[in-house]
C-alpha positions in Angstrom: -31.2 -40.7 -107.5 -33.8 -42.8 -108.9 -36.5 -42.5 -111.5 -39.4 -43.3 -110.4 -43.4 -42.7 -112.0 -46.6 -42.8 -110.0 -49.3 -44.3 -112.6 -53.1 -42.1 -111.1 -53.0 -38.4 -109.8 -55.6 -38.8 -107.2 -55.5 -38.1 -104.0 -53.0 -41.2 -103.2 -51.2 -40.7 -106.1 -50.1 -37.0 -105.8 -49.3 -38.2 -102.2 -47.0 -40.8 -103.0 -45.7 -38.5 -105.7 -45.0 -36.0 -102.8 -43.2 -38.3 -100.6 -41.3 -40.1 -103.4 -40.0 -37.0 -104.4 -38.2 -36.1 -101.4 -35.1 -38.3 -102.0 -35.9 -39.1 -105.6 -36.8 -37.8 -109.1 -40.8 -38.8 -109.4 -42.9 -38.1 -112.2 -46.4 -38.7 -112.3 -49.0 -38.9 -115.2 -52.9 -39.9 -115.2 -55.3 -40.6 -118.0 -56.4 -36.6 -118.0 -53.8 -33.8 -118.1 -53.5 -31.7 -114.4 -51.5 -28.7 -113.4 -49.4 -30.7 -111.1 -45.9 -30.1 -110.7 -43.7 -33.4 -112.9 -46.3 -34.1 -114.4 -45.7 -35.7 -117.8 -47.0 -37.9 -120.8 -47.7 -42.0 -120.6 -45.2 -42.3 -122.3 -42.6 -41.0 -120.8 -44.2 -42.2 -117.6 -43.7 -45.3 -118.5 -39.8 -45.4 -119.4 -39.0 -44.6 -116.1 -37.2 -47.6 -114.4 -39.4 -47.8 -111.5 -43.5 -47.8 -111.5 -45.9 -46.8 -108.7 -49.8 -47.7 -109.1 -52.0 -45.3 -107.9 -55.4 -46.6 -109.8 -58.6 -47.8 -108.9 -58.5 -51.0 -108.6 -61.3 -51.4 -111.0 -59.5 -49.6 -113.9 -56.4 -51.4 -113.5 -57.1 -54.8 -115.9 -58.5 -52.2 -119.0 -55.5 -49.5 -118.5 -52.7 -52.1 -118.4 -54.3 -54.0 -121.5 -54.7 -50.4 -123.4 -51.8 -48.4 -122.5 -48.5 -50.5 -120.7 -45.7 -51.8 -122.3 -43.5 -53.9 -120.4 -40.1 -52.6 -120.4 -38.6 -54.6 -117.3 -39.9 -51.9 -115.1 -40.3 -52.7 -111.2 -44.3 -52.0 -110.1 -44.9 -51.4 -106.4 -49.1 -51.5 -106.3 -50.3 -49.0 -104.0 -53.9 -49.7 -105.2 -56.6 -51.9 -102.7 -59.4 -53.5 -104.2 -60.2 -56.9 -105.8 -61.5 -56.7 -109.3 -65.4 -57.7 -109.2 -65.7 -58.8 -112.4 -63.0 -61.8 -112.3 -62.5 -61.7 -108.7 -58.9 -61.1 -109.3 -56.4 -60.0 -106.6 -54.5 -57.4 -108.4 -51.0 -59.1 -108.6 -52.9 -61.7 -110.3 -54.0 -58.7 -113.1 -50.3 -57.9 -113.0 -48.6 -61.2 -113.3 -50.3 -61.4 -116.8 -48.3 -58.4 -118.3 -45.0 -58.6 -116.0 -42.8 -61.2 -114.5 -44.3 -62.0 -110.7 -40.1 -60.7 -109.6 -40.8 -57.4 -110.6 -43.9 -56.5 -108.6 -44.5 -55.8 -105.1 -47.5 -54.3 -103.2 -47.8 -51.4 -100.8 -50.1 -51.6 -97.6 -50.4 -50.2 -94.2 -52.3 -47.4 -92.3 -51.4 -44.1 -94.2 -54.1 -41.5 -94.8 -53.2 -39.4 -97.8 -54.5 -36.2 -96.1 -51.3 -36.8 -93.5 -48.6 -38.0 -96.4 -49.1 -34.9 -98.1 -47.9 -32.9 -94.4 -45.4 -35.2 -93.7 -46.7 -37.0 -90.8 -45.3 -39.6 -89.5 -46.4 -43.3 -90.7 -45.2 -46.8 -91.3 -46.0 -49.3 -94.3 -45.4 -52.7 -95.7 -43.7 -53.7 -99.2 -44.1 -57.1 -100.0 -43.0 -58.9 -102.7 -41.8 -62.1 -104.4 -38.4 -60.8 -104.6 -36.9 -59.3 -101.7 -34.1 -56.8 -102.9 -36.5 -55.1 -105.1 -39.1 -54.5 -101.7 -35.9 -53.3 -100.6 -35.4 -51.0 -103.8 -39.0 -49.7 -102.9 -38.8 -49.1 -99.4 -35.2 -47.0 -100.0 -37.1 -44.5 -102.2 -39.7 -43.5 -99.2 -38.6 -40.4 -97.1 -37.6 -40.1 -93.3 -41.1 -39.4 -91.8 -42.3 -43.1 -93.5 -40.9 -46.2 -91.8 -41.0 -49.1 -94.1 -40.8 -52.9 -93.8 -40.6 -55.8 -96.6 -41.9 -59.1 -96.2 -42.9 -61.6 -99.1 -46.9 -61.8 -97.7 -48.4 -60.8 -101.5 -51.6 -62.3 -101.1 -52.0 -61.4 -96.8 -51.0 -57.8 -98.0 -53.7 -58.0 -100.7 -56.2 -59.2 -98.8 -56.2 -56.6 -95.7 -55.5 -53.6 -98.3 -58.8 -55.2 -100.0 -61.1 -55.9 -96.8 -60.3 -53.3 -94.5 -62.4 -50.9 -97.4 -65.6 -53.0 -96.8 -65.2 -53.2 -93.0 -64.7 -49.2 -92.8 -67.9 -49.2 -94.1 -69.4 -50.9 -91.8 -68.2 -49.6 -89.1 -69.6 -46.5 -91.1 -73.0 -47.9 -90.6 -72.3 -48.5 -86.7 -71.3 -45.3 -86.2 -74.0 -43.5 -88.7 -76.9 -45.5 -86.5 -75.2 -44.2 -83.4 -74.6 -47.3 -81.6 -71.8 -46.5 -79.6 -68.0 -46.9 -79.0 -68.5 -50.5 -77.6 -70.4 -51.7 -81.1 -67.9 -49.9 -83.2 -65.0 -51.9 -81.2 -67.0 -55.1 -81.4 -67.2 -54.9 -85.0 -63.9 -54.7 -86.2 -62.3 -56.6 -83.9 -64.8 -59.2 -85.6 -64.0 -58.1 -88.4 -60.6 -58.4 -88.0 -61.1 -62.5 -87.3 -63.5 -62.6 -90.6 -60.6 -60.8 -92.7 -58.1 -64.0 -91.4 -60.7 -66.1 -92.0 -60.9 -65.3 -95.6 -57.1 -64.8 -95.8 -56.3 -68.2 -94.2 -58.3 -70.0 -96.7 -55.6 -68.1 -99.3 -52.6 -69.1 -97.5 -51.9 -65.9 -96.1 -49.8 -65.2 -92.9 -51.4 -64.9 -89.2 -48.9 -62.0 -88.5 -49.5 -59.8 -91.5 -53.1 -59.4 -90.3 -51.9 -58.7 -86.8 -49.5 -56.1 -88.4 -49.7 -52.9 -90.5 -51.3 -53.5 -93.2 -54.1 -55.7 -91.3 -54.8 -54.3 -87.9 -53.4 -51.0 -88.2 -54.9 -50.2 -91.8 -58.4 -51.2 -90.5 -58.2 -49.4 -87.4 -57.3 -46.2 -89.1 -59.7 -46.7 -91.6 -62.5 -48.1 -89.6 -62.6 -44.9 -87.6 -62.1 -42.0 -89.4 -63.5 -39.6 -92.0 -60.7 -39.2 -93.2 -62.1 -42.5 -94.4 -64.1 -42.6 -98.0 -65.0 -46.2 -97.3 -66.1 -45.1 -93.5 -68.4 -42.0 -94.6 -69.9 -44.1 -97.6 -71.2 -46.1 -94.2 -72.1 -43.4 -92.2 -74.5 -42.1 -95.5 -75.7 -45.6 -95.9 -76.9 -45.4 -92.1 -78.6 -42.5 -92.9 -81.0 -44.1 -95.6 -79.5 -42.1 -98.3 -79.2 -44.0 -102.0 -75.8 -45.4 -102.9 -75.5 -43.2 -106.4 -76.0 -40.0 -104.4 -73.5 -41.2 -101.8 -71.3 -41.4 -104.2 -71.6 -39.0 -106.7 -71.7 -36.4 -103.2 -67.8 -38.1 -102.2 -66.6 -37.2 -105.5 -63.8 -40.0 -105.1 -63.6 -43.9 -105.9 -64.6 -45.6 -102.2 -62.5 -49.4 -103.3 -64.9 -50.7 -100.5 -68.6 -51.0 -102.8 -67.3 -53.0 -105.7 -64.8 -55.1 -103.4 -67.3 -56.3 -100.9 -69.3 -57.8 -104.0 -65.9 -59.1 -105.0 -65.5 -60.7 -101.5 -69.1 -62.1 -101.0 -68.4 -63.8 -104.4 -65.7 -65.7 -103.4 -66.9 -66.1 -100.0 -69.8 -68.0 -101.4 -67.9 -70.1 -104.0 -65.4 -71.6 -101.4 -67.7 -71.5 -98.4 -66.2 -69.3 -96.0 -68.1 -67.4 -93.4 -68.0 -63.9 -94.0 -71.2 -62.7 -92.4 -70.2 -58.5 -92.0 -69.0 -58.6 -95.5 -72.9 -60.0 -96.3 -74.6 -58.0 -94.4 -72.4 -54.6 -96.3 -73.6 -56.2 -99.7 -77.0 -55.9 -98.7 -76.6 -52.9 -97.2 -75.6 -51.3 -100.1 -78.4 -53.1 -102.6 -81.1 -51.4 -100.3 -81.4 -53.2 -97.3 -82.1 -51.1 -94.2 -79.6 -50.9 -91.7 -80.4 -51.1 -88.8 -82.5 -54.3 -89.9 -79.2 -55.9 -91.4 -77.6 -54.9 -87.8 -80.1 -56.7 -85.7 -79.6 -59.5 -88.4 -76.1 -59.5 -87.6 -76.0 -59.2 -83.9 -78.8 -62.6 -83.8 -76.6 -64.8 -86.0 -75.2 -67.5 -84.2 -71.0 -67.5 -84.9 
């Protein structure tokens, strides 16, 4: 059996601990002490052979500058985001404290929620090296298909988008405009997501696959969905900080779509949903941003 520690005791986290922990010994640890079972110490978190990242994306840079200590451990991120502040991908944060052979990244449609009862799902580990995906994918249970590939940056990019989309398609669903605009917008949204992901070299079929399609689907109509009722709120006209200090979790999709729009606009590429989210979400009223949307001209 191998030893593996989930890094973040949030909802994801204590999920993956869950099903990690069927065929494995799994610890977990987060910054703040919880009454969870294996839970230990940093420290001894982080001596386990195998590491699974469970953080916001935002907090990753700070946490692995302050606490890790590279030991040759293998790192599967399970975190989707895109740090605003550098506009990094999070491999990129990674690659500067590990070897780019040891890390992989988890995507694909998988509500915590159904994790924790052992419902039935299917994900993506993708990675620069192939037998440690491999390694990874061996250590989920029964009820979780897995597949590896080698699509980092495609599998960063969907995990990453699909939050800002959900939130949009929040908004569509929050104005009540139907099952035919809901539709419209993310299969549009799921050409503006390639868009963006072409321009980084990423594969057509991993946004066609799990971790593209099916992630934003799921999350795109659910609320189950942080990202999706931080939309439907928005929709409502209620302020951002009460949104979400109400949701009482980290929605990745509000500081990613600033993340997006920034390098959207530094490499000119057309990302008008992702705009019209940003202003959404400094003020703008949506059903104005809507009509907005619906007039422009590609």
């Amino acid at each position: 059996m191998s030893k593996i520690a989930v890094i973040g005791a949030g909802k994801w986290g204590s999920a993956l601990h869950h099903a990690l922990s069927i065929k494995n010994i799994c610890l977990i640890t987060s910054r703040s002490k919880r009454d969870l079972a294996d839970f230990v110490d940093l420290d001894t978190a982080l001596k386990c052979d195998y590491l699974v990242f469970a953080l916001s994306s935002q907090e990753i840079h700070l946490w692995l500058k302050e606490h890790f200590k590279n030991q040759g451990q293998k790192i599967l991120i399970a975190s989707k985001g895109i740090e605003t502040s550098t506009c990094q991908f999070l491999d990129e944060i990674f690659f500067e404290f590990v070897d780019k052979e040891q890390v992989c990244v988890l995507s694909g449609p998988s509500f915590a929620a159904e994790v924790m009862q052992d419902l039935p799902c299917a994900l993506v580990i993708s990675g620069f090296n192939r037998e440690v995906c491999q390694e990874f994918a061996d250590f989920f249970p029964d009820f979780i298909k897995t597949y590896t590939d080698d699509d980092v940056r495609g599998a960063e990019i969907c995990g990453a988008y699909k939050n800002v989309l959900a939130i949009a398609s929040g908004v569509s669903d929050g104005l009540s405009l139907g099952n035919n605009a809901r539709a419209s917008l993310i299969s549009r949204g799921l050409i503006e997501m390639h868009r963006f992901g072409n321009f980084f070299g990423a594969k057509e079929e991993t946004f066609l696959g799990l971790g593209g399609a099916g992630d934003l689907f799921l999350t795109a109509s659910s609320q189950l969905s942080r990202n999706y009722r931080v939309g439907l709120a928005l929709a409502k006209n209620q302020k951002l900080e009460d949104i979400l200090k109400d949701l009482g979790e980290v929605a990745e999709g509000v500081k990613t779509a600033y993340a997006i729009e920034k390098i959207a606009l530094k490499n000119k590429i057309y990302t008008p949903i992702v705009s019209k989210v940003v202003e959404i979400l400094q003020g703008k009223n949506a059903k104005v941003a809507v009509q907005e949307l619906l007039k422009a001209k590609k």
